[in-house]
C-alpha positions as CSV (number, residue, x, y, z in Angstrom):
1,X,0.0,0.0,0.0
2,X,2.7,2.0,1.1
3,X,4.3,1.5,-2.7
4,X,1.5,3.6,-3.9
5,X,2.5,7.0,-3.1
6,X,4.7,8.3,-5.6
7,X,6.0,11.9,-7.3
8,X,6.6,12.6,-10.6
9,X,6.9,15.5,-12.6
10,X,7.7,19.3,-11.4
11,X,11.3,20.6,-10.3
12,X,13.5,18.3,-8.8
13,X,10.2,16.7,-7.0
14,X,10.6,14.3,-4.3
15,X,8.3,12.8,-1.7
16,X,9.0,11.0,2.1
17,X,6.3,9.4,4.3
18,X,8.5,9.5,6.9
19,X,8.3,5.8,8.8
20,X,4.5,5.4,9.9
21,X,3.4,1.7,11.1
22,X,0.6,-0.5,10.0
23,X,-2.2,-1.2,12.3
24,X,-1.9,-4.3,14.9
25,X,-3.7,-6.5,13.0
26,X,-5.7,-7.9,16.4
27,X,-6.5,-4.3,17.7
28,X,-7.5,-3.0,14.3
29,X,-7.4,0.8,13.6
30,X,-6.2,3.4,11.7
31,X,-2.9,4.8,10.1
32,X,-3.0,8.1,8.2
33,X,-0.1,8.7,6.2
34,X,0.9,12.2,4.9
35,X,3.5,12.5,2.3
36,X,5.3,15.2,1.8
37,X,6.4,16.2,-1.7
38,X,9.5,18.2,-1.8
39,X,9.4,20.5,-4.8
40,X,11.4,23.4,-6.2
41,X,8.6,25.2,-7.8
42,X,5.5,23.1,-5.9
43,X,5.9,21.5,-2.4
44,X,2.9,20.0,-1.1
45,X,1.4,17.2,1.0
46,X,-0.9,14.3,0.4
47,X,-2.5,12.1,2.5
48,X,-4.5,8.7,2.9
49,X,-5.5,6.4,5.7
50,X,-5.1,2.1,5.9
51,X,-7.6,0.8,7.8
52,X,-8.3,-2.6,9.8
53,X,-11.1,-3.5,10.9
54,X,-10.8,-5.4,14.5
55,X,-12.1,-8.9,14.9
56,X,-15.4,-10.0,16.5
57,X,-14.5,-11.5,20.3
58,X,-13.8,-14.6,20.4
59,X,-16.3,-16.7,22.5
60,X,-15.9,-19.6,23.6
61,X,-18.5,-22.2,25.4
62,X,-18.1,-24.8,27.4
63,X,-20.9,-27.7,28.3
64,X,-22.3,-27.6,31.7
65,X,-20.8,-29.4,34.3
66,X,-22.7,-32.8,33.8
67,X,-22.8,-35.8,36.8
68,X,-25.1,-38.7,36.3
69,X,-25.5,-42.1,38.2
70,X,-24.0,-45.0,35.7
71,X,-27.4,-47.1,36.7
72,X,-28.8,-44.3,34.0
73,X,-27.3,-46.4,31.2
74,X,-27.7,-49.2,29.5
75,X,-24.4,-50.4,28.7
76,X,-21.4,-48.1,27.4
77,X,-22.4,-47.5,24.0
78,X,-24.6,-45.1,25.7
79,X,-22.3,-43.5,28.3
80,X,-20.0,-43.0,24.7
81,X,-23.2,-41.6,23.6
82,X,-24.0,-39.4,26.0
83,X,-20.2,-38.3,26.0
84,X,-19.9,-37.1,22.6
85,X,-23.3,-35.0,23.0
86,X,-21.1,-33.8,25.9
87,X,-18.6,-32.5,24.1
88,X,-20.7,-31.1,21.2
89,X,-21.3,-28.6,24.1
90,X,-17.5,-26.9,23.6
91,X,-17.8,-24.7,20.8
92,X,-15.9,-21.1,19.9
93,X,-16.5,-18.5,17.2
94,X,-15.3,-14.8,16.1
95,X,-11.5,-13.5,16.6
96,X,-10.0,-14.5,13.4
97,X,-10.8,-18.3,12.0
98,X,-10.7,-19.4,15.9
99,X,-10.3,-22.8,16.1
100,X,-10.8,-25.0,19.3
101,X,-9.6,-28.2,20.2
102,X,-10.1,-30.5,23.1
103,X,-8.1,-33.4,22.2
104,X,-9.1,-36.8,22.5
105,X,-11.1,-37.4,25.5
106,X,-12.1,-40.8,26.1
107,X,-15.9,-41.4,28.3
């Protein structure tokens, strides 16, 4: 982006944008950038902004806490059931492309 401010022309012309930073990219924000044209017969300034946009929050969700009395299944097939409904309970969204991972938890 920075590539695209250029002089051309006039007396001797020259321009500088001095050493402005980029915005973080997970706090977002603005950088205005003014260049400055060094001229014989013009000098002048220019400007333009680079903008990025912060990500959503990340949220993440975890299942409730879950305690139940083994008589309440039939055999393990259906405490394995019951597990992986479990974990369908941990889920995360928004920052940028969060991911989550829990492993491999065994019932």
């Amino acid at each position: 982006w920075l590539e695209g401010f250029t002089v051309s022309g006039g007396c001797n012309a020259t321009g500088d944008y001095g050493t402005p930073t980029a915005p973080l990219l997970c706090d977002g924000g603005t950088t205005t950038v003014t260049y400055t044209i060094t001229d014989t017969c013009e000098p002048t300034t220019i400007e333009s902004t680079f903008t990025i946009s912060a990500p959503d929050a990340v949220v993440a969700n975890a299942p409730a806490v879950m305690t139940t009395d083994a008589c309440d299944y039939a055999d393990q097939a259906a405490v394995d059931a019951a597990f992986n409904t479990w974990l369908e309970g941990f889920t995360v969204s928004g920052g940028c492309n969060a991911t989550g991972d829990y492993g491999t938890p065994t019932a």
